[in-house]
N, CA and C atoms as an extended XYZ file, in Angstrom:
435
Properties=species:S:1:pos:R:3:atomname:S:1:resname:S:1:resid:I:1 pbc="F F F"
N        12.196       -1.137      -45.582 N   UNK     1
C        13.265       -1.830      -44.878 CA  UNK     1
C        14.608       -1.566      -45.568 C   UNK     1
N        14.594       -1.375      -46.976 N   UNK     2
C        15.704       -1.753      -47.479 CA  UNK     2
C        16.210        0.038      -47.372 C   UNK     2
N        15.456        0.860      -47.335 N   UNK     3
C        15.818        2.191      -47.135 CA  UNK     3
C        16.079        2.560      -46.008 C   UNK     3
N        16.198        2.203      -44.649 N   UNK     4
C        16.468        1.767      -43.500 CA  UNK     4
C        18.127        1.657      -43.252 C   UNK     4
N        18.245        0.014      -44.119 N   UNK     5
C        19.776       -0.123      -44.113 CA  UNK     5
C        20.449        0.484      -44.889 C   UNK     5
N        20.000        1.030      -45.544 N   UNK     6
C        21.159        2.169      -46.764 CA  UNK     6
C        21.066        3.430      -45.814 C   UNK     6
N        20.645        3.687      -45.504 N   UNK     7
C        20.663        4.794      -44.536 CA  UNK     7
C        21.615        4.284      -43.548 C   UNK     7
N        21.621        3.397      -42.952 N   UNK     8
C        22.655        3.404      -41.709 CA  UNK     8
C        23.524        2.296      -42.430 C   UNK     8
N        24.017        2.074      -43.378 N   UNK     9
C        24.883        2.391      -44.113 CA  UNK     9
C        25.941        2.936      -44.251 C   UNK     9
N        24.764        4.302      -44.961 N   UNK    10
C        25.767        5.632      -45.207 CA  UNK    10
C        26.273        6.198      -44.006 C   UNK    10
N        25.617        6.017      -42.951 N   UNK    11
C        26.187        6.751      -41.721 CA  UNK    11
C        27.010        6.025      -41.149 C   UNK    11
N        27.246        4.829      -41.477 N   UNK    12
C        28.093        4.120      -41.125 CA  UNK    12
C        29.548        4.778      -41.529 C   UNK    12
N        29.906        4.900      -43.094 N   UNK    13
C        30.282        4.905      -44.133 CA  UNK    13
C        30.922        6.573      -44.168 C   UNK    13
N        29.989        6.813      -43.899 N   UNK    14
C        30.244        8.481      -43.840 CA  UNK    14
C        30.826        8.892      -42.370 C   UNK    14
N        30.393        8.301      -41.392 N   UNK    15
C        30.946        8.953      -40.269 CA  UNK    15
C        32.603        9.034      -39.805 C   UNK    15
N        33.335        8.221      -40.157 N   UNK    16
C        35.149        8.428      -40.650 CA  UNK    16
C        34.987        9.908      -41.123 C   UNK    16
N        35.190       10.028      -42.171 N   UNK    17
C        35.087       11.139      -43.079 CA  UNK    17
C        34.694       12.478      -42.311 C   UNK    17
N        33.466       12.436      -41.767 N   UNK    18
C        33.028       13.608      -40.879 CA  UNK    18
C        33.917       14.103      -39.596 C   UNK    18
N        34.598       12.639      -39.114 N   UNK    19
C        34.822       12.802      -37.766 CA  UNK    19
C        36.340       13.025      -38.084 C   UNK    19
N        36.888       13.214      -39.243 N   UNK    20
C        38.696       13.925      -39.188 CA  UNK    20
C        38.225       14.718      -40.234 C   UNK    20
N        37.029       15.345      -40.416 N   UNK    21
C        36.814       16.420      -41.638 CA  UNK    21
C        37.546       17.560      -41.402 C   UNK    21
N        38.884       17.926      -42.204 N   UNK    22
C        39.332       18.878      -41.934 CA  UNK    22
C        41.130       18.661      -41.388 C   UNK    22
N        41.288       17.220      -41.439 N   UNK    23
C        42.603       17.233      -41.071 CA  UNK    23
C        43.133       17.223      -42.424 C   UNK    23
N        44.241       18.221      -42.533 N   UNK    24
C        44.948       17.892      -43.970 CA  UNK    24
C        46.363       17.026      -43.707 C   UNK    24
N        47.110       16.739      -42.496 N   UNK    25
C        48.156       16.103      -42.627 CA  UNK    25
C        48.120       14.473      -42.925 C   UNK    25
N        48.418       13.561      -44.010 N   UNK    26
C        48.071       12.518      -44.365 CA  UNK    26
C        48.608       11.282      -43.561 C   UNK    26
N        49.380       12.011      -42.825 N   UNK    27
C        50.557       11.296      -41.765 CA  UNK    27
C        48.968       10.826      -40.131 C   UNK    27
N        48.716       12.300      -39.704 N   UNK    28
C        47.802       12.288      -39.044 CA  UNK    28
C        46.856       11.624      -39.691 C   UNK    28
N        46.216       11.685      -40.625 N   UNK    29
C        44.887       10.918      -41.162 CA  UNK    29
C        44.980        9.697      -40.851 C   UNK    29
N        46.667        9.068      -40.943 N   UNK    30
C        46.367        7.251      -41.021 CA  UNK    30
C        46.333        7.500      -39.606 C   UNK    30
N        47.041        8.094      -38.816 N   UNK    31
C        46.755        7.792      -37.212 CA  UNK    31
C        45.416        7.493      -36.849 C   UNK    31
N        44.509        8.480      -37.182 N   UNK    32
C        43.504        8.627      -36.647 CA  UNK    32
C        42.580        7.511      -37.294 C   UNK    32
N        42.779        7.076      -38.396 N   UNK    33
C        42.184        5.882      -39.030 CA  UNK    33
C        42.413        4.730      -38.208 C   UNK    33
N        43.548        4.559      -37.853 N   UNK    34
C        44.323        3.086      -37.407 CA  UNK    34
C        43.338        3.554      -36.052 C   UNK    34
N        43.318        4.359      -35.273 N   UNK    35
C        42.677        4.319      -33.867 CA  UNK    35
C        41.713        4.537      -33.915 C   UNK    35
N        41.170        4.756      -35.217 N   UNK    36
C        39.493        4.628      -35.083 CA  UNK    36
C        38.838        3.048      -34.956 C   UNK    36
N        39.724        2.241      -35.791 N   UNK    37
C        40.071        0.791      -36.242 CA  UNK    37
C        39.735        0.251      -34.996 C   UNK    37
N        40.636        0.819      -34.303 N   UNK    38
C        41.139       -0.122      -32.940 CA  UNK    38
C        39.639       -0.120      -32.010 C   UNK    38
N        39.603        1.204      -32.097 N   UNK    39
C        37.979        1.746      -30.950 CA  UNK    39
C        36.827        0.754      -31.722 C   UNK    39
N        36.130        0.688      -33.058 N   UNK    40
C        35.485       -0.233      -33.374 CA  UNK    40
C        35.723       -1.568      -33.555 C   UNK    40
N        36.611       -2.260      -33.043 N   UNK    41
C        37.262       -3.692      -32.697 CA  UNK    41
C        36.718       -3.584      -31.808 C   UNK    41
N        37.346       -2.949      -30.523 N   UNK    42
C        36.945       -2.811      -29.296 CA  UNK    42
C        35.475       -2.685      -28.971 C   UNK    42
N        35.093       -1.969      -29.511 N   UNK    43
C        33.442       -1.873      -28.976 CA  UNK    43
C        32.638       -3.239      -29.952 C   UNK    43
N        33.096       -3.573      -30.745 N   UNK    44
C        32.145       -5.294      -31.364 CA  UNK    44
C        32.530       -6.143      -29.942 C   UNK    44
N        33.844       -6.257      -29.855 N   UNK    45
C        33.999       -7.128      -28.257 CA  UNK    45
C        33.431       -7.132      -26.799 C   UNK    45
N        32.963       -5.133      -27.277 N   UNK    46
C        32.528       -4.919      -25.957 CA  UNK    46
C        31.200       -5.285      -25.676 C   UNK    46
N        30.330       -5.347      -27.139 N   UNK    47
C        29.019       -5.490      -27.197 CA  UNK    47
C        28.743       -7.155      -26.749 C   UNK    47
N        29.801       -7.802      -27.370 N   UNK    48
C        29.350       -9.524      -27.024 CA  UNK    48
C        29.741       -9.320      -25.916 C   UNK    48
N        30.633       -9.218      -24.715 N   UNK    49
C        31.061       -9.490      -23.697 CA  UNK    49
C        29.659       -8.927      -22.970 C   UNK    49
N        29.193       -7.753      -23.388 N   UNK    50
C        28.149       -7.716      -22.704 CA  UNK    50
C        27.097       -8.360      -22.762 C   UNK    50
N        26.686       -9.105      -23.699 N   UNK    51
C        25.398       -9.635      -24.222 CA  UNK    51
C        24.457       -9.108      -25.338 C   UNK    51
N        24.947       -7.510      -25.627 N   UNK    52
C        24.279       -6.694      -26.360 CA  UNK    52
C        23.855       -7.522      -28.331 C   UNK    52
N        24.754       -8.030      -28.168 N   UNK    53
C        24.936       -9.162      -29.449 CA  UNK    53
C        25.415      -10.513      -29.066 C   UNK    53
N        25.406      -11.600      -29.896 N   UNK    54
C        25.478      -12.699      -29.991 CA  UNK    54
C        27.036      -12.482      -30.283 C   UNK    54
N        27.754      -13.716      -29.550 N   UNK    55
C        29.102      -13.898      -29.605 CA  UNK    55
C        29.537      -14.772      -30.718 C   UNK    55
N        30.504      -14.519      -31.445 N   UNK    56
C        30.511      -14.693      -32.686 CA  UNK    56
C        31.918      -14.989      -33.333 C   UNK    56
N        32.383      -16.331      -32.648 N   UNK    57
C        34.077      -16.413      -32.500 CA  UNK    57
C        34.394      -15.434      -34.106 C   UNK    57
N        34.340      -15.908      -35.284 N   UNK    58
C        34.850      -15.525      -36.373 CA  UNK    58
C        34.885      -14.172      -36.296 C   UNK    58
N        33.548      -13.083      -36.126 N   UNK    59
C        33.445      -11.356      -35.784 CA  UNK    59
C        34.411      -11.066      -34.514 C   UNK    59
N        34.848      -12.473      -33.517 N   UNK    60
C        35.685      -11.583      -32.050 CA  UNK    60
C        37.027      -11.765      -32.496 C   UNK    60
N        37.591      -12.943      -33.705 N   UNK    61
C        38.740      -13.223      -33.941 CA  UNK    61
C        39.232      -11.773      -35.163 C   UNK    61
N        38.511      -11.738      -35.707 N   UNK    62
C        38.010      -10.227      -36.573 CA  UNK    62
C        38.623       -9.308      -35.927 C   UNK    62
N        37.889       -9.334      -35.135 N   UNK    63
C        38.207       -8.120      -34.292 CA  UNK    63
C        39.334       -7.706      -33.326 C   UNK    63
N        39.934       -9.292      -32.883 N   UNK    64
C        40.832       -8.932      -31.838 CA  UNK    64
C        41.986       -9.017      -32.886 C   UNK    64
N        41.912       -9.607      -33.820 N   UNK    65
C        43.322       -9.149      -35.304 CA  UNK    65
C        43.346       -7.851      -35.503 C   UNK    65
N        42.137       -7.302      -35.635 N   UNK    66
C        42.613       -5.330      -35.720 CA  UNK    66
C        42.622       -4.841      -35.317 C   UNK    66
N        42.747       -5.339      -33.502 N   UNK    67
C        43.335       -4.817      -32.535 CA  UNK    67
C        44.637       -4.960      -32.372 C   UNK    67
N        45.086       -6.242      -32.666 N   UNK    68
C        46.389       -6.605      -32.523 CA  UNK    68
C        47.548       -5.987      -33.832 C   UNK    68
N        46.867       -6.037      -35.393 N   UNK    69
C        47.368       -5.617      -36.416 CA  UNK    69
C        47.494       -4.036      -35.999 C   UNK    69
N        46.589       -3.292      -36.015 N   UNK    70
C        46.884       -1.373      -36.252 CA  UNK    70
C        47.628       -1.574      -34.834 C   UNK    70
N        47.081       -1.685      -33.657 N   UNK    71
C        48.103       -1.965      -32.487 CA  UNK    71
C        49.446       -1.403      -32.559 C   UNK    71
N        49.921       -3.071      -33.370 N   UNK    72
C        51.273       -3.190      -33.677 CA  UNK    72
C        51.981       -2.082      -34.731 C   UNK    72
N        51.045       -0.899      -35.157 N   UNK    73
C        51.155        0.240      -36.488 CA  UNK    73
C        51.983        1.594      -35.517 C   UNK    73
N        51.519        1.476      -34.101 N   UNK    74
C        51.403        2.320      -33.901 CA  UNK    74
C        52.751        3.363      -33.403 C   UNK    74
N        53.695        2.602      -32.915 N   UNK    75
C        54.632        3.157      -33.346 CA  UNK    75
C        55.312        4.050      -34.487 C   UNK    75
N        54.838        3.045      -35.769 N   UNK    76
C        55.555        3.562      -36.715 CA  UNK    76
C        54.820        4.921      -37.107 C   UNK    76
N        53.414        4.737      -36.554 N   UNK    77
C        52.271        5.683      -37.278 CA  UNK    77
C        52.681        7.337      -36.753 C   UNK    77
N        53.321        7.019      -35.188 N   UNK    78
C        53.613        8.265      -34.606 CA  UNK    78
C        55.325        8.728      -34.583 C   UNK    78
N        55.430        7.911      -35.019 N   UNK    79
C        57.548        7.866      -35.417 CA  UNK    79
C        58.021        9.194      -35.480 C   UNK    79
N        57.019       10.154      -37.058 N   UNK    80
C        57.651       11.381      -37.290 CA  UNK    80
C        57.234       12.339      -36.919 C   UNK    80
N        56.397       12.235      -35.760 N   UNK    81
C        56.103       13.335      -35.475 CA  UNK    81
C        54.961       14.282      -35.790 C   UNK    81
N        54.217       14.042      -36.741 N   UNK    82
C        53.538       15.052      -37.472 CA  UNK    82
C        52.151       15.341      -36.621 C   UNK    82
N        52.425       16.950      -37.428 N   UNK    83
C        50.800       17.223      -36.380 CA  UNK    83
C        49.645       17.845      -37.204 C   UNK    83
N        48.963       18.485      -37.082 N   UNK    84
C        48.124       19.073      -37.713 CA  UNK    84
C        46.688       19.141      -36.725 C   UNK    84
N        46.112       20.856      -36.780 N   UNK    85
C        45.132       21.186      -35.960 CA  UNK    85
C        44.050       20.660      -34.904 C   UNK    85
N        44.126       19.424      -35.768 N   UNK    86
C        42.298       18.779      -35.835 CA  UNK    86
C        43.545       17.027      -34.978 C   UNK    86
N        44.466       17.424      -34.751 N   UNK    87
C        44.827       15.824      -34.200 CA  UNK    87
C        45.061       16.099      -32.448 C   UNK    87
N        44.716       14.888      -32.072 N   UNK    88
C        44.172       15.008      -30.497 CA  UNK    88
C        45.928       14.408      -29.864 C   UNK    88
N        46.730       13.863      -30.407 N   UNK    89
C        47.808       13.968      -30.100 CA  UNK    89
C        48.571       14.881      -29.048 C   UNK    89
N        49.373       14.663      -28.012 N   UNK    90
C        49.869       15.606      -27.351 CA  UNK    90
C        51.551       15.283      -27.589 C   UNK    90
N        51.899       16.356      -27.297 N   UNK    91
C        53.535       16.322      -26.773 CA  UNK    91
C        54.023       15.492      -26.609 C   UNK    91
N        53.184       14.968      -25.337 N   UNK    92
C        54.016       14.050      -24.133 CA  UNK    92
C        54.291       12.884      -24.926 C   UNK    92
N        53.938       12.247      -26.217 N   UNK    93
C        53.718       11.178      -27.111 CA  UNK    93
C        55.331       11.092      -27.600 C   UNK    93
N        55.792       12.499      -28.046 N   UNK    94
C        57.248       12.482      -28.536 CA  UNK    94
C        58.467       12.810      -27.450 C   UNK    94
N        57.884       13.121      -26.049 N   UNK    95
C        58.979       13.672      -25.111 CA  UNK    95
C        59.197       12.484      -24.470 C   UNK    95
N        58.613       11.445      -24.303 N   UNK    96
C        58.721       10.163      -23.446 CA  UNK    96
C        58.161        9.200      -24.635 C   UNK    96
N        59.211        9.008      -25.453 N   UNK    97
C        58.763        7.804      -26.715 CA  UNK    97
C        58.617        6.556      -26.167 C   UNK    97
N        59.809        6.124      -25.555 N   UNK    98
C        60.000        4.938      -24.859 CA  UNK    98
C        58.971        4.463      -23.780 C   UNK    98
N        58.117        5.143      -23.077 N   UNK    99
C        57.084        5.072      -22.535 CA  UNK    99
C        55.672        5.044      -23.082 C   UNK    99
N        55.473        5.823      -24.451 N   UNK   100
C        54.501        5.733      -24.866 CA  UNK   100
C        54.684        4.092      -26.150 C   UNK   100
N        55.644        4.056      -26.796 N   UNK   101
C        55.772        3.081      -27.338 CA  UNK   101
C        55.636        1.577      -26.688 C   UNK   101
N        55.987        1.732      -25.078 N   UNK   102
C        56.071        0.450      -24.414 CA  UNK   102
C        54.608        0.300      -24.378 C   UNK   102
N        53.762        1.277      -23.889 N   UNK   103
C        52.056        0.965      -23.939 CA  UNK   103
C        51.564        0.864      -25.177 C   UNK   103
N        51.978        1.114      -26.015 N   UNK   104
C        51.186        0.681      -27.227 CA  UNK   104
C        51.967       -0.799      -27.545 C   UNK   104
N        52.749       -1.336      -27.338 N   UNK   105
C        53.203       -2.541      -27.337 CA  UNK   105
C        52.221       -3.611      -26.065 C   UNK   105
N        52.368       -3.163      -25.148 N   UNK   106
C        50.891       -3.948      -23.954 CA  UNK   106
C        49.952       -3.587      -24.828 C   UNK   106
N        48.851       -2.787      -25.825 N   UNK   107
C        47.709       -2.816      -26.493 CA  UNK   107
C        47.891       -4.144      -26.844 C   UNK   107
N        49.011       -4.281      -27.722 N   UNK   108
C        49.281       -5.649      -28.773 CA  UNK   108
C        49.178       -6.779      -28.031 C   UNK   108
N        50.091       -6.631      -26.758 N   UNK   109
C        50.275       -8.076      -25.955 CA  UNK   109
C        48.796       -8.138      -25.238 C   UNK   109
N        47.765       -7.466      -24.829 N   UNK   110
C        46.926       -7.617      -24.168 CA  UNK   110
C        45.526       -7.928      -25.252 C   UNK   110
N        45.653       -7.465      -26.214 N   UNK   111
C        44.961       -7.816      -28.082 CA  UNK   111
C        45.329       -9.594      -27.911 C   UNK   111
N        46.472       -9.666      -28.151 N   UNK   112
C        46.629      -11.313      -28.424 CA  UNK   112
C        46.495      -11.869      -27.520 C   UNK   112
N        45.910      -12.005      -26.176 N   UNK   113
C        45.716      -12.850      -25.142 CA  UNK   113
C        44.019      -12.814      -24.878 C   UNK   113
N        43.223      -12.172      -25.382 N   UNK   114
C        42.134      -12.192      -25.465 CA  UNK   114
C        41.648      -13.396      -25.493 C   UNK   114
N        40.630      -13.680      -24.741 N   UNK   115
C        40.004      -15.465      -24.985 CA  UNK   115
C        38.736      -15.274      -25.002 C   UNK   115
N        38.062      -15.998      -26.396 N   UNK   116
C        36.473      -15.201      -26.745 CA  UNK   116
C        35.730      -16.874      -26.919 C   UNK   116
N        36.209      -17.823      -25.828 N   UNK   117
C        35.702      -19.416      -26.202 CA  UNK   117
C        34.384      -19.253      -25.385 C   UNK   117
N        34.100      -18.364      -24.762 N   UNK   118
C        32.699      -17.685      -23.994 CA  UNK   118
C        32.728      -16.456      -23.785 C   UNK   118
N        31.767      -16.114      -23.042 N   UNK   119
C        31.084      -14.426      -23.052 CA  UNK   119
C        32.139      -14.530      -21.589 C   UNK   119
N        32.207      -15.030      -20.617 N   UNK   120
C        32.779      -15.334      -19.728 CA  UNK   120
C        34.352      -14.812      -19.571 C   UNK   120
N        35.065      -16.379      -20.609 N   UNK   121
C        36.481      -15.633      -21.159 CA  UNK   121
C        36.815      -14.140      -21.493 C   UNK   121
N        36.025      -13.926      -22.399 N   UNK   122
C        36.312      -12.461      -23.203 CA  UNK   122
C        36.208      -11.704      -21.827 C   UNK   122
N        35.173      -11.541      -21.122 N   UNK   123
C        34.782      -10.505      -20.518 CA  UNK   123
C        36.193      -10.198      -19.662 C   UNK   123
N        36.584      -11.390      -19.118 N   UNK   124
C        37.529      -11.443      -18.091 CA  UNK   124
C        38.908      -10.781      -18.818 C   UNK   124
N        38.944      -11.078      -19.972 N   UNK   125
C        40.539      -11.051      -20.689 CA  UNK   125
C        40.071       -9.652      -21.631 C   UNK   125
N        38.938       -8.920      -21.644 N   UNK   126
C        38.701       -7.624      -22.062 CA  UNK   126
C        39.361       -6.314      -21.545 C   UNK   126
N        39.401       -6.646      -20.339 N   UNK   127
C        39.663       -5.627      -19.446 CA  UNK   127
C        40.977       -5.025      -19.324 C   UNK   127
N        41.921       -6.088      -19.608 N   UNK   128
C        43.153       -5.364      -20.453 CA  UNK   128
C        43.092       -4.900      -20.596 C   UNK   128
N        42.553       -5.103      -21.918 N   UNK   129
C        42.626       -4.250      -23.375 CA  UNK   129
C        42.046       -3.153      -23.303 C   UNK   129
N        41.181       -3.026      -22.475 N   UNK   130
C        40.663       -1.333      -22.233 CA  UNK   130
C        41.484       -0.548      -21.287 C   UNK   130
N        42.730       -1.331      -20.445 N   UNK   131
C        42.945       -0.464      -19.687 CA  UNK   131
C        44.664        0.117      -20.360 C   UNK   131
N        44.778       -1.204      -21.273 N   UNK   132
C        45.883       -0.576      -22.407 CA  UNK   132
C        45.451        0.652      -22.903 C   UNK   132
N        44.222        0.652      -23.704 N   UNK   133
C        43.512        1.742      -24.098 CA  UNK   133
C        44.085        3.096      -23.286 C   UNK   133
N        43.231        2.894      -22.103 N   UNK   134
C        43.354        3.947      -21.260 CA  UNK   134
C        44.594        4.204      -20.762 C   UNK   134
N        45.186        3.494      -20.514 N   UNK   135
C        47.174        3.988      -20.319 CA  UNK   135
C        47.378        4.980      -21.456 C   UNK   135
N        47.322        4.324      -22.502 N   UNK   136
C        47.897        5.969      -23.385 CA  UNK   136
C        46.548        6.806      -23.469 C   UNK   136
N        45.410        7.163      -23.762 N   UNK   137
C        44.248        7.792      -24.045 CA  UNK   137
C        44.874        9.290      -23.025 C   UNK   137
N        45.034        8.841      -21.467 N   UNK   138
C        45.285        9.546      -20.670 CA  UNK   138
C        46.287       10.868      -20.604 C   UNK   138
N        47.528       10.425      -20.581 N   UNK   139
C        48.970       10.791      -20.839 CA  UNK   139
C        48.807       11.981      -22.637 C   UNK   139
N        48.600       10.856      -23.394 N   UNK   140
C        48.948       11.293      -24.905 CA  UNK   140
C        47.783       11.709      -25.668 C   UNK   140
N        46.561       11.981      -25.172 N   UNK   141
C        45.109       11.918      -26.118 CA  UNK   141
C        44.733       13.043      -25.308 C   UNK   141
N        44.721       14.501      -25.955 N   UNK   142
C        43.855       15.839      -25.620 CA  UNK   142
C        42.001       15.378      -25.783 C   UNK   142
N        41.477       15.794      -24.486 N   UNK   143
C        40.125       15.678      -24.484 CA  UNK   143
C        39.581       16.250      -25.574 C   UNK   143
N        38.826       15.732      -25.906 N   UNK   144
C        37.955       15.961      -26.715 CA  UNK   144
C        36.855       17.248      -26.567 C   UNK   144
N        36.663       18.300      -26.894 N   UNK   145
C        36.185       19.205      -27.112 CA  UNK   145
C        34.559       19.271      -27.142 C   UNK   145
C-alpha cells in the first residue's frame, strides 16, 4: 500500500517538471506554472461538482483562492512578452492586450463568485469559470500537439 502512494506521489510530483521539460525562458516557466495552478483548482472543483469526490468546503475554498490568486498574476505574468519554443502562447495575447487582459480579469471575477455551500451551488456557479477558461484558451492558447 504504502508503495502505491509513493508512486503516485512521484507522478504527481514529477509530472510539472515533465510537462514544461525543456522550456528554458524563466519568464515562460512561471506562466505555465501559474496555469497549470489554475487547471488543477479547476479540476478538484470539477470533481466535487460532479460527485467524483466528496465536497469539501475547506479543499473548494483552496481551490477557488488559486483560482482567484494566479488569476489575478496573469497579467503581470504575460506583461513582457517573453517567449520561448515549448510555450503555447500566441501573438494575439500581445496584439489585443486590452482584450486579453479584460478576460483574464472575468477568470478572477468569475473565481470569486463561486458558491461551494452544495454540489448544487458550485455546479451552477462553475460554469463561469470554465467558460472564462475557454474565452482566452481559444483566441491566445496554440493547440496542443
Amino acid at each position: 500500500m504504502r508503495r502505491h502512494i509513493f508512486i503516485a506521489a512521484a507522478i504527481c510530483f514529477m509530472t510539472p517538471a515533465y510537462a514544461h521539460n525543456g522550456v528554458k525562458d524563466p519568464d515562460v516557466m512561471a506562466r505555465m506554472m501559474s496555469m497549470e495552478q489554475i487547471g488543477a483548482a479547476f479540476k478538484t472543483l470539477v470533481s466535487m461538482a460532479k460527485q467524483e469526490v466528496p465536497l469539501h468546503q475547506a479543499k473548494a475554498r483552496m481551490a477557488r483562492d488559486t483560482i482567484v490568486i494566479q488569476s489575478g498574476k496573469v497579467s503581470a505574468l504575460f506583461m513582457n512578452g517573453a517567449t520561448d519554443p515549448k510555450s503555447e502562447a500566441l501573438p494575439a495575447i500581445w496584439d489585443d492586450w486590452a482584450a486579453f487582459t479584460a478576460k483574464a480579469d472575468k477568470l478572477t471575477q468569475s473565481a470569486q463568485a463561486l458558491d461551494f455551500t452544495d454540489r448544487a451551488a458550485l455546479a451552477d456557479t462553475l460554469g463561469a469559470v470554465g467558460s472564462a477558461c475557454r474565452a482566452c484558451h481559444k483566441p491566445y492558447r496554440a493547440k496542443k500537439k
